[in-house]
Structure formats: structure tokens, C-alpha cells
ZALOZA-182360 format. One line per 8 residues: number of its first residue (from 0); for each residue x, y negated, z of C-alpha. Coordinates in Angstrom, 2 decimals. Layout:
<lozas>
NUM	X:Y:Z ~ ... $
</lozas>
This chain:
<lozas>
0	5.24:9.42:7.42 ~ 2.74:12.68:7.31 ~ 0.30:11.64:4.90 ~ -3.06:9.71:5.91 ~ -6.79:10.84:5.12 ~ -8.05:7.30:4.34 ~ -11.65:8.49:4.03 ~ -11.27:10.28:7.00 $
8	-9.81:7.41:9.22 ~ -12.97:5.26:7.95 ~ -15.46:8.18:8.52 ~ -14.17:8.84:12.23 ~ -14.44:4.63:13.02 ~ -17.36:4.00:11.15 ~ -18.80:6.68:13.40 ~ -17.78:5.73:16.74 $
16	-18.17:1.82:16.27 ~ -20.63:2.08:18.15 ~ -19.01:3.78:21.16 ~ -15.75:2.68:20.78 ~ -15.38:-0.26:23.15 ~ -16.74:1.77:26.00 ~ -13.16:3.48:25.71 ~ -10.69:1.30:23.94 $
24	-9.06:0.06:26.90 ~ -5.55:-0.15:25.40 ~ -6.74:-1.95:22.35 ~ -8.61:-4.68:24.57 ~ -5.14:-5.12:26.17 ~ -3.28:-5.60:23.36 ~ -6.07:-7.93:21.95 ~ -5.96:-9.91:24.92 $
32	-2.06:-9.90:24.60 ~ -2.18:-10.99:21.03 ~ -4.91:-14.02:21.83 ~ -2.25:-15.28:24.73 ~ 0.42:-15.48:21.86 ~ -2.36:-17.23:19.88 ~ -2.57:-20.04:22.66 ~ 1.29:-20.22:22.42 $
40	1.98:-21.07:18.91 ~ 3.31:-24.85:18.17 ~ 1.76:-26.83:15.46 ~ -1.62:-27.70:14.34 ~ -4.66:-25.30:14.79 ~ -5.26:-23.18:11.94 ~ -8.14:-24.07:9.54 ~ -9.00:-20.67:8.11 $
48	-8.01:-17.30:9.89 ~ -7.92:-13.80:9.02 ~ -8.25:-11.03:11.36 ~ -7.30:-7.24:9.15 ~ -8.88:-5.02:11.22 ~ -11.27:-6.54:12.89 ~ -13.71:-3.84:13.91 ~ -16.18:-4.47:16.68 $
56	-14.94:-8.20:16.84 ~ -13.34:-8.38:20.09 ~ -10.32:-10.37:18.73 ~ -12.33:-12.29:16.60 ~ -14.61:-13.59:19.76 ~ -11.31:-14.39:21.25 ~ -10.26:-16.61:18.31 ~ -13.63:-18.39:18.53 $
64	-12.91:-19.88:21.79 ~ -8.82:-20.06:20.72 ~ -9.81:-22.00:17.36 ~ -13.00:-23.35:17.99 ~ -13.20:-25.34:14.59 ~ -11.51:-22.90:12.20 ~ -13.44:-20.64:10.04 ~ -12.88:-16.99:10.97 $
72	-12.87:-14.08:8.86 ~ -12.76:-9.99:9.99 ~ -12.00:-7.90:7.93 ~ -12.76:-4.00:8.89 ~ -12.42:-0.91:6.61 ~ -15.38:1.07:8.17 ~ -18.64:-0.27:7.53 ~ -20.02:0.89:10.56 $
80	-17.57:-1.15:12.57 ~ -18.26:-4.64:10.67 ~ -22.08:-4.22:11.93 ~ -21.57:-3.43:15.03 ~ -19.12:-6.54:15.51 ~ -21.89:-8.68:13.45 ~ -24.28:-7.70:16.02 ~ -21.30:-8.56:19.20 $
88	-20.85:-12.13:17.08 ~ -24.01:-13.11:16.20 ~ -24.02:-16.12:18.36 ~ -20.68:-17.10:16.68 ~ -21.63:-18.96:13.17 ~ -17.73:-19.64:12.53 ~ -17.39:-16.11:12.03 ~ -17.79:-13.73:8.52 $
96	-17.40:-10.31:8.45 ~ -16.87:-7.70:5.33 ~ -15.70:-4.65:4.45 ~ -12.54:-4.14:2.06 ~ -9.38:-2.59:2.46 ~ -6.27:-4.09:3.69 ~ -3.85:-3.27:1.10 ~ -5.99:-4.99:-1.21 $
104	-7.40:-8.07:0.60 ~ -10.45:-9.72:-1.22 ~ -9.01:-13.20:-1.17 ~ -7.17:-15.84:-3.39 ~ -4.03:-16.22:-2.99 ~ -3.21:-19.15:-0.47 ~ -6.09:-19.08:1.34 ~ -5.69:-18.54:4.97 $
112	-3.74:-20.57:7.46 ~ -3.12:-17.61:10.18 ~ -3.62:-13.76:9.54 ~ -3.97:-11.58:12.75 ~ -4.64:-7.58:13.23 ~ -4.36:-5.42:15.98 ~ -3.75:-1.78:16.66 ~ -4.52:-1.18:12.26 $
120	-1.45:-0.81:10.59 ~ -0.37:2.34:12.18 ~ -3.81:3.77:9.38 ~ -1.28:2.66:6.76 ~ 1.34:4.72:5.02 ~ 3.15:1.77:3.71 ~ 3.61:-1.42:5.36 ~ 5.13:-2.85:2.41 $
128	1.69:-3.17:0.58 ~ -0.37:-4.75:3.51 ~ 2.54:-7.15:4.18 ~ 2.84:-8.03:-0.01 ~ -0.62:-8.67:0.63 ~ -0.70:-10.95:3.34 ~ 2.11:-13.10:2.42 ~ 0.38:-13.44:-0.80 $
136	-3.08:-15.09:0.98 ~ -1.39:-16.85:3.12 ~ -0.43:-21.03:2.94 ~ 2.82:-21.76:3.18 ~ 4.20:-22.22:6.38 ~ 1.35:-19.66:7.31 ~ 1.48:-17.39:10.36 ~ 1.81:-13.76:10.98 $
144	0.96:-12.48:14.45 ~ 0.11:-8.54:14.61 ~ 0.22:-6.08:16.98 ~ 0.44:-1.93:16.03 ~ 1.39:1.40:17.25 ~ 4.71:2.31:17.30 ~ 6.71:5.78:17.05 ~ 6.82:6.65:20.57 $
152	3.00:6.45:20.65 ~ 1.48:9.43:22.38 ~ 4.95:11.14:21.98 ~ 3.84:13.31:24.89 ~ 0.95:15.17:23.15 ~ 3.17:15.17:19.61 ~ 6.21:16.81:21.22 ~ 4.32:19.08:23.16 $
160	2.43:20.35:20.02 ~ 5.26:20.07:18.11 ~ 6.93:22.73:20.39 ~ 3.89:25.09:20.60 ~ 4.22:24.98:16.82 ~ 7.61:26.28:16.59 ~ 7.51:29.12:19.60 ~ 4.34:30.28:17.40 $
168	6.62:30.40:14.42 ~ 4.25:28.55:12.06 ~ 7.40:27.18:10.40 ~ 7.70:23.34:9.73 ~ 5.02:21.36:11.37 ~ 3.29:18.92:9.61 ~ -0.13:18.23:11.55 ~ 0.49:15.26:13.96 $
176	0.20:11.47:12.91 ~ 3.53:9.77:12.70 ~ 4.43:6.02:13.71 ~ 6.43:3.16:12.25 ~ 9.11:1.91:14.25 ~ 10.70:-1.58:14.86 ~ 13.31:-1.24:12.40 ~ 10.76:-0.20:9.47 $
184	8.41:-3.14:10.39 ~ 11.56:-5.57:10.96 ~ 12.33:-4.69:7.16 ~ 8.85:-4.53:5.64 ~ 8.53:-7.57:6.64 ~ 11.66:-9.07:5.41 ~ 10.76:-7.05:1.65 ~ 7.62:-9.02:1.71 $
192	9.27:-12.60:2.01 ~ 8.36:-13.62:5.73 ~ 10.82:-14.95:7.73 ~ 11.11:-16.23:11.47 ~ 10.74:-13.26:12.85 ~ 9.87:-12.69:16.43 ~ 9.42:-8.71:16.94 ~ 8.82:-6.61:20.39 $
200	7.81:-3.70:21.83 ~ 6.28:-2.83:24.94 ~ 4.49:0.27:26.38 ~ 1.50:0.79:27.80 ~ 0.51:4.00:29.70 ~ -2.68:5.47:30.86 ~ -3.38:8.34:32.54 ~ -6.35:11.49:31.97 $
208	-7.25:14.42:33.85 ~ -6.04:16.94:31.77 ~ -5.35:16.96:27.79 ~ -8.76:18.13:26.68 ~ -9.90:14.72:28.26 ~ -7.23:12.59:26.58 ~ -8.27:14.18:22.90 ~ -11.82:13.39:23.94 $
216	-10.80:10.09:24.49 ~ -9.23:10.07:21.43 ~ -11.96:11.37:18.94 ~ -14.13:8.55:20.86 ~ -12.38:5.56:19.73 ~ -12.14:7.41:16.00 ~ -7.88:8.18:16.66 ~ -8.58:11.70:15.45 $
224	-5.72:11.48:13.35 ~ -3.21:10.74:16.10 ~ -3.71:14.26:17.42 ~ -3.08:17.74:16.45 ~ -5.50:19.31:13.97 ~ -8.50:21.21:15.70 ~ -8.71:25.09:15.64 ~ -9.78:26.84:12.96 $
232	-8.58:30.29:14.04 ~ -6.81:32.38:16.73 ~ -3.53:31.67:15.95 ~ -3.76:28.14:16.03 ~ -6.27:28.09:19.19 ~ -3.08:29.77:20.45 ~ -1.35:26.76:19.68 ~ -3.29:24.46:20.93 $
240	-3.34:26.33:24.95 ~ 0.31:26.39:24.31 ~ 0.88:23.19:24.01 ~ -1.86:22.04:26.50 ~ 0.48:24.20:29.13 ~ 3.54:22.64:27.71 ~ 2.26:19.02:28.26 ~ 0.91:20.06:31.64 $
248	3.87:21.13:32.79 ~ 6.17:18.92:31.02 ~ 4.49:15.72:31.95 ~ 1.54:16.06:34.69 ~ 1.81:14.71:38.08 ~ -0.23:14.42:41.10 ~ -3.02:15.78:39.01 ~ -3.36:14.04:35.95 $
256	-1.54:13.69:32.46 ~ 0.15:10.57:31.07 ~ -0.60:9.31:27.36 ~ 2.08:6.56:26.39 ~ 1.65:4.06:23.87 ~ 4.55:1.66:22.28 ~ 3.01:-1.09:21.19 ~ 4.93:-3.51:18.56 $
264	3.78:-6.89:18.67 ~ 5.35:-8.96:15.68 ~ 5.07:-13.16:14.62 ~ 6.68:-13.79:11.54 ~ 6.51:-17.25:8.93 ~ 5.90:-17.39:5.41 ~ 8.25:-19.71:3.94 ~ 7.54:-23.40:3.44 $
272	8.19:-23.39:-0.14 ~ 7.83:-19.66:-0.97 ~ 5.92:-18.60:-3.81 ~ 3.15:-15.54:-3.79 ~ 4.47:-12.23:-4.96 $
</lozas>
């Protein structure tokens, strides 16, 4: 996977926490995706939950009304996201919020009955040490249920600048965000001790005027890093009409300009009488 600016991913979301629901429309989906697969799940209720992730709180106000008597936790690397979804859940005293990093979760192990996330873990190099993590805070019999990005995410605008790239002759390129896919989660998964798995992927597609409109829409919901690098000279402002053109014509229709998304939605067990790693 091309390698991750973690400052940089909580810079761009701290900044645009406060925007970021205005234009999040595929995240809302999958949240409201995620909190139908909530409703679903046998057994008894959860008593404590935690959602990795949780940045303005719009799963979290779903699991209040899901899990009315369990204590909630969010969880959200960007500062500036935790306070903006303290300020959405005020009203909500089940709910705590802090900031900490998800490959090194603040918690004993054991603690939580159910841990959730949605569209995070694509921010991650390595599954492996989120997933370690989780199965270690969770109880046993614990639940799983996540939702991220998968590798045909916005394979559009990646192939198209992937091909400006190499008619420019910049040699190998290196610049756009790369996704896990199904197999890499299936077996992360499995490395980290879960079992029961139930794993899917579905896509969801919108659709933009042109591609300077879908990268706006992208720097407004802090998914910088899922597009090409920005100019910073001719050559490469070369690159980046080129591959607008090559999109256009590769991919537009009736006007506008497609942006896919695979989304991997994943519910997996931890072991009734497994031990923490």
C-alpha cells in the first residue's frame, strides 16, 4: 500500500469536521447500512460499545437509539472531529468521546461488548494492528461489524491519473492512495484470531459535474489522500489536464463524471474462549 501521511490524514479531518457532513453522502449511507446490520444481530444487546472512527458522531447517534442502555464510546483521531460530534451528541449522556489512535486503542483489554467503525480503516497501512487491537478489547464472544473502502474505490480518477503519469513519462507512479481488498481483510482478520466471518462488498456510485468538482468534494470531507497530489509545477499541472481529459473521456456521460466506491462491509466473532494477544 503507498505509504500514509498520518498527520496529514488528521490535519485534513480535523479541518473539515466541521463541513464534512454537508458532503459525506456516501459515508451516511454506509453508516445507515452498518446500523441496519446492528438491528440484525442475534443475542443480547451489547453493554459497552466502541465506535473507531467515530468523527462527527453520526453512527454513534444511530447506536443511541439501536442500544439505548449501553454505554457508547467514539473514538476519532482528529480532534477537531470529536468536538464537533460532542456538540451533534450533546443531548446523548450515554455517549463519550476522545481522541487516540486506533492502532493503539486506550482501553483494557476485555472491555467492550461490540466494536463498530465505518469508512476508517482504509487511513491504515496495516490492518493487522487495528484488528490485534480490537480483538484484544473485546469480551469474548464479542462482535466485529465494520465497514471500509475497498480497492476499486475511486478506480476511475486512480487509473486515469495513473495513465497521464505514464504518457508524461514520469516513470513509476507512486502518488494515488491505494485500497485493501476482500482477500487482505478476509486474512487480517483471521491473523488476529476472529472467526465467524461474514464479509461483502458492494458499490456505491455518485456522480459530479466534472473532475475538478469531484476533488473538491473530496478535499471537503478531508479524503485528500485518495486523490492525486496537487500541482506544484508545469509538468505535473500537465498531468493533472491529462488525466482530467482521460477521465472525461473515458468515463463521462450525459454530462457528468462517475466516482465509484467499493465498499467492504465485514461481521466477524471473537472466540468464546480465546485469549487476548
Amino acid at each position: 500500500m503507498t505509504g500514509i501521511d498520518r498527520k496529514k490524514v488528521k490535519k485534513a479531518f480535523g479541518r473539515q469536521a466541521v463541513e464534512y457532513d454537508l458532503h459525506a453522502s456516501v459515508q451516511k449511507r454506509i453508516v445507515a447500512r452498518i446500523a441496519g446490520i446492528l438491528r440484525e444481530l442475534p443475542g443480547t444487546p451489547p453493554r459497552r460499545v466502541l465506535d473507531i472512527g467515530s468523527g462527527t458522531g453520526v453512527l454513534l447517534t444511530e447506536l443511541t437509539a439501536v442500544y439505548p442502555a449501553a454505554e457508547l464510546i467514539g473514538l476519532d483521531l482528529a480532534f477537531g472531529m470529536s468536538h464537533t460530534a460532542r456538540a451533534n451528541l450533546a443531548a446523548h449522556t450515554s455517549a463519550r468521546l476522545l481522541t487516540g489512535e486506533a492502532e493503539a486503542l486506550p482501553f483494557r483489554d476485555n472491555a467492550f461488548d461490540l466494536v463498530v467503525s465505518t469508512s476508517t480503516f482504509q487511513w491504515l497501512e496495516s490492518l493487522d494492528r487495528v484488528f490485534s487491537e480490537v480483538f484484544r478489547v473485546l469480551s469474548a464472544k464479542g462482535r466485529f461489524v465494520f465497514a471500509l473502502f475497498g480497492r476499486d474505490t475511486l478506480f476511475e480518477l486512480r487509473g486515469s491519473y495513473r495513465k497521464a503519469w505514464e504518457l508524461a513519462g514520469q516513470g513509476q507512479e507512486e502518488r494515488t492512495h491505494t485500497f485493501h481488498g476482500i482477500a487482505e481483510v478476509e486474512a487480517a482478520l483471521g491473523r488476529a484470531g476472529f472467526n465467524a466471518l461474514s464479509v461483502a462488498a458492494e458499490l456505491e456510485v455518485e456522480h459530479h459535474a466534472d473532475v475538478p468538482a469531484l476533488l473538491r468534494s473530496l478535499k471537503r470531507i478531508g479524503a485528500g489522500n485518495a486523490s492525486p497530489a496537487g500541482s506544484r509545477g508545469l509538468s505535473e499541472r500537465r498531468v493533472m489536464l491529462d488525466m482530467m481529459a482521460i477521465y472525461c473521456g473515458r468515463y463521462g456521460e450525459d454530462g457528468l463524471i462517475p466516482a465509484t466506491y467499493e465498499v467492504i462491509y465485514c461481521s466477524a466473532s471473537k472466540p468464546p474462549a480465546a485469549r487476548s494477544t
